[in-house]
BAPA-529495 format. One record per residue (C-alpha): residue in three letters; z, x, y. Coordinates in steps of 0.25 Angstrom, whole numbers, plus 5000, padded with zeros to 4 digits. Each point is the difference from the previous one (the first is absolute). Example, Ala and Ser with C-alpha at 12.3 -4.5 7.8 and 13.67 -1.06 7.14 Angstrom:
2
ala503150494982;ser499850065014;
This chain:
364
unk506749434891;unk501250005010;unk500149905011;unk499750075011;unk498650064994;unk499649854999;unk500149985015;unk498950045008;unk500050125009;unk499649945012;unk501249914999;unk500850134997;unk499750055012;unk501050005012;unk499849905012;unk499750145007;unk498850024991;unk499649864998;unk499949985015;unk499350145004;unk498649935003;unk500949935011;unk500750115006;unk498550104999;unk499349875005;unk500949995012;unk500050165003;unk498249985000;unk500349885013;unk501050075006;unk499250115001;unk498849945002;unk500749935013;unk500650115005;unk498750095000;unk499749885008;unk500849965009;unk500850135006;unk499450075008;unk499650134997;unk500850014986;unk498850034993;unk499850125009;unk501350055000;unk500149984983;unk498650105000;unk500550095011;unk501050054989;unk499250084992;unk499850154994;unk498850064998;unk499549854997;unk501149944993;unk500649915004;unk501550034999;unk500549835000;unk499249994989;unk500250124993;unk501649984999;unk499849844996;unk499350064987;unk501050124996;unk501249905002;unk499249914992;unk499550094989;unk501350084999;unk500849904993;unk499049974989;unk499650164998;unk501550034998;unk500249884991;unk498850074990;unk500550084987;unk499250135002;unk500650064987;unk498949874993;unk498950055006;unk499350074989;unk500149864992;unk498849965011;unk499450135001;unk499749984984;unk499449875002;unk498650035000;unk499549854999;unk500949985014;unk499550135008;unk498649994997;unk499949835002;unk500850055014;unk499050105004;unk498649934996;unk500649865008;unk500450105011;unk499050075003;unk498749944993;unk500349845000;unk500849985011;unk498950065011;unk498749954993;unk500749855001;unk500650025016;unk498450065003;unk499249904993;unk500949895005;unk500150065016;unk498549974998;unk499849884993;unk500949945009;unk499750075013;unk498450055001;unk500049955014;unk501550085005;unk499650155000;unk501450045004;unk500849904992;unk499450054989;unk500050145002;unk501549985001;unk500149924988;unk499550124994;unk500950095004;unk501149924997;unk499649994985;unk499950154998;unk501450015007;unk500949994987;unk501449955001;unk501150105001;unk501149925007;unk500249864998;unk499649994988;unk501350074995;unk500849865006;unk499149904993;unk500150074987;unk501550015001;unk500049855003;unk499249964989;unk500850084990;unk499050104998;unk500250144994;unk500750085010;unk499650134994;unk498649954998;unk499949985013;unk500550145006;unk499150054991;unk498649935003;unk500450005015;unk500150155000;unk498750004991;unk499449925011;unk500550095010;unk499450124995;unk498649944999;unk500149935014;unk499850155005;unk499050044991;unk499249875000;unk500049945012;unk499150065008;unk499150024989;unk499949844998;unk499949985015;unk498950085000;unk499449954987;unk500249835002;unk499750015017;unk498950104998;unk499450034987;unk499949874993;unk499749905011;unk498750095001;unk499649994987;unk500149865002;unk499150005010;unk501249965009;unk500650045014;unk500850134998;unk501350045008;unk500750145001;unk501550024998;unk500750115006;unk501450064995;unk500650114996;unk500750034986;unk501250035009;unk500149865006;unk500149944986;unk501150114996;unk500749965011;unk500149864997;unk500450034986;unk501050115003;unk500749915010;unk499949854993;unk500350064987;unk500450144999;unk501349985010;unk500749884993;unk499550044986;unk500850165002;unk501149915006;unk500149894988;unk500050134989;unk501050075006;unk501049875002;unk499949984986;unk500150144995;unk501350035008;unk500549875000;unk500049984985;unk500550165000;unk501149965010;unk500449874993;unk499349974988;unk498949914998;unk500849864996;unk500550035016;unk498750025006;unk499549884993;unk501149894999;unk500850065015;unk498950075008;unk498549954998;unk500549845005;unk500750065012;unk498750055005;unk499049874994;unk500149945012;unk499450115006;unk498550004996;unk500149845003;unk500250025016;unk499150135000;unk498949914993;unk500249895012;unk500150105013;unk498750064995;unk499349865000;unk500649975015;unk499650155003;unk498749994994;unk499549865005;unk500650015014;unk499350135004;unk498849914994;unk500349885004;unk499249965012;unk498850064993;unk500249904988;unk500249865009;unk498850055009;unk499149994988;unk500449894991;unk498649984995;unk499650144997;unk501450014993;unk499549894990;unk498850064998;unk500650134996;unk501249924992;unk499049944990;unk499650114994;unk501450074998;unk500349894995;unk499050014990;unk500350144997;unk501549984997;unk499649894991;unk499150074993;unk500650134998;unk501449954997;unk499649894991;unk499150124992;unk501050105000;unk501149894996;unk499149954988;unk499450154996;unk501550034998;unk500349894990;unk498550044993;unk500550164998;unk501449964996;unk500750055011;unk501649925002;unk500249905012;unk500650115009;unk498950104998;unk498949895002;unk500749945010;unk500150165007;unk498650014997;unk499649895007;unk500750025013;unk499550145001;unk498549985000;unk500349875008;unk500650065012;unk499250095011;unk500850095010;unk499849945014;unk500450095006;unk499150114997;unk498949915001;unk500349965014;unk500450135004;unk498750054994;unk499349895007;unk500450035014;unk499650124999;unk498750004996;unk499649865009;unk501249995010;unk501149925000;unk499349875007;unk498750004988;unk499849904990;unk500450094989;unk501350015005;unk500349875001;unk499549994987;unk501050094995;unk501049935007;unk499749854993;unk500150094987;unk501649995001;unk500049855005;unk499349964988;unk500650094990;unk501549995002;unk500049844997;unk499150014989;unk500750124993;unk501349945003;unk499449864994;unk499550094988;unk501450044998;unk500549874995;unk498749974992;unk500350124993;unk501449974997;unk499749854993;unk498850084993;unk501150094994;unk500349904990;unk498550044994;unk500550144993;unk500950044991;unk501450045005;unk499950145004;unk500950104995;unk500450055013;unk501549935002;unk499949875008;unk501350055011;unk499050105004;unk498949915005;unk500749865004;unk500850045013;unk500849935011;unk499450055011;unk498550075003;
């Protein structure tokens, strides 16, 4: 065993990377006071919007996505594909566990909060699509896996969506002999979310790589170009918290009481549903970066189509969108948190075969 495989990855890391929770926890208050204290910046920030999307936003995630999309090896995609233990764990925590956990816990935890809990609920079928891709990079997770199951995800977002909004606000709760809720969106709004959070810096990650290793070679690409643009994803990751918080800023500090009701059961969820998806990787076998990839990607929830769906079913001043709001306040510290834990747990499983160089970096 050489030297540097004794060392802890943590303590590999750059002082970048090991003070991220510093540099993302300072983005959430400077956001937060922003939204608070200018006048009208929240305003202005929403007012810059296309057919609903909010363009601030939307170019924080690209410019953070980008970087970790072009650093992906898309000729080793079938090596995920084939891995049927991987795909089928993935779809199962996705799209059975990971709702049935968020609606029994938005109930146990909220009976008495129709509106929180309703948007608790649409934030646990909103699978993640976006960050997600920046916590798995950070962990050292599979780069490959994770393009895969986020396009996986992607795919059925459209399909599902609706279908489990329909089923978890409408369906179950009455034969539960419980209050029921109806959820109104169309299969085009989650197409749109996908096509533009995903679509857009994926087709611009695949076609850096295939012309930048055609032009230059893939030793180039890897050793000259991929750390010039690390940086990258690092500052899209931090202006889209500032966005994000400051257009909900005032909406946040207005309720702190509600926001630590809504908080304990996120809290709750991402505990559970890491935790499981961390442990059921071990149990089937899978290698640290593809349990570590599978944990993150049934962890994480797309705020964004969650708030945006909210809004417009209830309006942008209802307790389901603030719900969907607190979603991101909670679940950027914990993820963030859940990065570290997974990289001192890494010394759990067996080295992988996947070369170390291509997981341990310098910068995000």
């Amino acid at each position: 065993m050489t030297r540097a495989a004794e060392v802890p990855v943590v303590a590999r890391l750059s002082t970048l990377d090991r003070l991220l929770p510093v540099w993302i926890g300072a983005a959430m208050v400077a956001g937060l006071l922003a939204g608070r204290w200018i006048p009208g910046l929240g305003t202005a920030l929403d007012a810059v919007q296309v057919d609903g999307i909010s363009l601030p936003i939307a170019l924080g995630l690209l410019v953070m996505m980008y970087p970790v999309l072009a650093k992906v090896r898309y000729d080793r995609l079938d090596t995920v594909t084939s891995d049927k233990r991987l795909m089928v764990s993935s779809l199962v925590l996705n799209w059975v566990v990971g709702p049935a956990v968020m609606f029994a816990l938005a109930w146990v935890f909220l009976p008495d909060l129709p509106e929180y809990r309703t948007g608790l609920i649409i934030v646990g079928l909103a699978r993640c699509i976006a960050m997600v891709i920046i916590w798995n990079d950070l962990a050292c997770g599979d780069r490959e896996a994770a393009a895969v199951l986020v396009a996986l995800n992607s795919v059925f977002q459209v399909i599902a969506f609706a279908g489990l909004g329909w089923f978890y606000l409408s369906v179950l709760p009455g034969w539960l002999g419980l209050p029921m809720v109806g959820l109104e969106v169309s299969a085009w709004q989650i197409a749109r979310s996908v096509l533009i959070f995903l679509g857009i810096p994926l087709v611009a990650g695949y076609l850096t790589r295939k012309f930048g290793e055609r032009a230059k070679g893939r030793d180039w690409y890897e050793t000259r170009f991929l750390p010039k643009i690390g940086l990258v994803a690092l500052y899209g990751l931090l202006f889209t918290i500032v966005i994000l918080f400051a257009l909900q800023g005032d909406q946040i500090t207005s309720h702190p009481v509600d926001v630590v009701r809504i908080a304990v059961p996120l809290l709750a969820y991402f505990a559970i549903i890491w935790a499981g998806s961390f442990a059921l990787g071990k149990a089937i076998r899978l290698s640290y970066e593809r349990s570590v990839t599978l944990s993150f990607t049934a962890a994480g929830n797309n705020f964004e189509l969650a708030i945006a769906v909210a809004i417009a079913t209830f309006g942008v001043t209802s307790g389901q969108a603030l719900a969907g709001v607190v979603g991101p306040l909670i679940e950027v510290p914990v993820l963030v948190a859940l990065v570290y834990v997974s990289l001192a747990a890494r010394r759990w499983f067996s080295p992988s075969a996947t070369p170390e160089a291509d997981h341990v970096r310098t910068t995000p």
